[in-house]
C-alpha positions as CSV (number, residue, x, y, z in Angstrom):
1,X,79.8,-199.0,21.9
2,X,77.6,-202.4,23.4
3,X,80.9,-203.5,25.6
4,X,80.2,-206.5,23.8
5,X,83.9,-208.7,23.1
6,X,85.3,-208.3,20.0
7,X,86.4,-211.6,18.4
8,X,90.3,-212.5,19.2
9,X,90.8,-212.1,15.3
10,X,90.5,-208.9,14.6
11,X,92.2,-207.6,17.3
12,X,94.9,-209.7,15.6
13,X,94.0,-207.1,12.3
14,X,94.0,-204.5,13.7
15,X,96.0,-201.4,13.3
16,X,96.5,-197.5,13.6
17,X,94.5,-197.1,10.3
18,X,92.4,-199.5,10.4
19,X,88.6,-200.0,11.8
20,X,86.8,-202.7,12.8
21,X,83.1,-203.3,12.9
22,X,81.1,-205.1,16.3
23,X,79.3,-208.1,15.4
24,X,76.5,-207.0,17.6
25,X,75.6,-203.6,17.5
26,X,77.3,-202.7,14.2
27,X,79.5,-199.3,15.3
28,X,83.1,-199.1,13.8
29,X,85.9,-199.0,16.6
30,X,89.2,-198.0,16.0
31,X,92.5,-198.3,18.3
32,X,94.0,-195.9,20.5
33,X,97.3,-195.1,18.4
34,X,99.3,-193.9,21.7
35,X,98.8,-197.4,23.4
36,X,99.2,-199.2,20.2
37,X,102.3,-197.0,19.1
38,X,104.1,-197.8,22.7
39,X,103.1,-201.6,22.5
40,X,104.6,-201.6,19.1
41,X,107.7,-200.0,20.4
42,X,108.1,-202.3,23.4
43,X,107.6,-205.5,21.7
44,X,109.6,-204.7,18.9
45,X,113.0,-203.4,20.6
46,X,112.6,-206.3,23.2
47,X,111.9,-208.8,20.2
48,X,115.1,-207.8,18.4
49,X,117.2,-208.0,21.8
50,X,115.8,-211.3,22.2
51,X,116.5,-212.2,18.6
52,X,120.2,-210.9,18.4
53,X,120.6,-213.0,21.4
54,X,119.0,-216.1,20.0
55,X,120.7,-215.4,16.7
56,X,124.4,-215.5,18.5
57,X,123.7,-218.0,21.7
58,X,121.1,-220.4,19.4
59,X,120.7,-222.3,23.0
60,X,116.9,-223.7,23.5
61,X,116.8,-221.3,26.7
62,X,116.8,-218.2,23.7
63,X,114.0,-220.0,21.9
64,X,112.2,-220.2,24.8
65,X,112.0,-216.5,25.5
66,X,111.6,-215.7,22.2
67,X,108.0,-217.8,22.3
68,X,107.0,-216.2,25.5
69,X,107.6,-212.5,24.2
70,X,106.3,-213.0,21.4
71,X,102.8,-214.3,23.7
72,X,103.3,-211.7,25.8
73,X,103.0,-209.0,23.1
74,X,100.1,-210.3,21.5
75,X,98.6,-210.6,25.2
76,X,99.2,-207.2,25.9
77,X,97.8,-206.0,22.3
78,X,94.4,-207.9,23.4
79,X,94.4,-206.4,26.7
80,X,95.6,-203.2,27.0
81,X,94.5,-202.2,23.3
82,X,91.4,-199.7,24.1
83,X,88.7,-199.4,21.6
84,X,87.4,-195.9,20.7
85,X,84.3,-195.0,18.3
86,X,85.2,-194.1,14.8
87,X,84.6,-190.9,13.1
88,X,82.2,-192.1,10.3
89,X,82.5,-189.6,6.9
């Protein structure tokens, strides 16, 4: 692994069984399934509280958090997601 950045999109495509390539020294990295698994879990029982709540208040305020969780996930996917070599067959 360079320690190059990997482009914000893929990140955005990746998953547990998926790989994704550098652009600059060519290796395949794939995610950490533990960190991605629990950032998965997180985001997705926190988005369906916020959801319920938006679904039954429907107040601007519920809106609101539902935006900044939903930023907040996909912040925490970019930075907390760690890269690790993939096993090539």
């Amino acid at each position: 692994m360079c320690g190059n950045p990997i482009p914000f999109q893929k990140y955005v495509l990746l998953t547990n069984w998926s790989t994704i390539t550098c652009p600059k020294c060519g290796s395949r990295l794939k995610a950490n399934r533990k960190i991605n698994s629990l950032i998965g879990g997180i985001g997705g029982g926190t988005g369906a509280i916020i959801g319920t709540w938006l679904i039954r208040t429907f107040s601007l305020y519920a809106w609101i958090s539902l935006i900044t969780w939903i930023t907040a996930v996909i912040l925490a996917m970019r930075l907390l997601t760690k890269l690790e070599l993939a096993e090539t067959t």
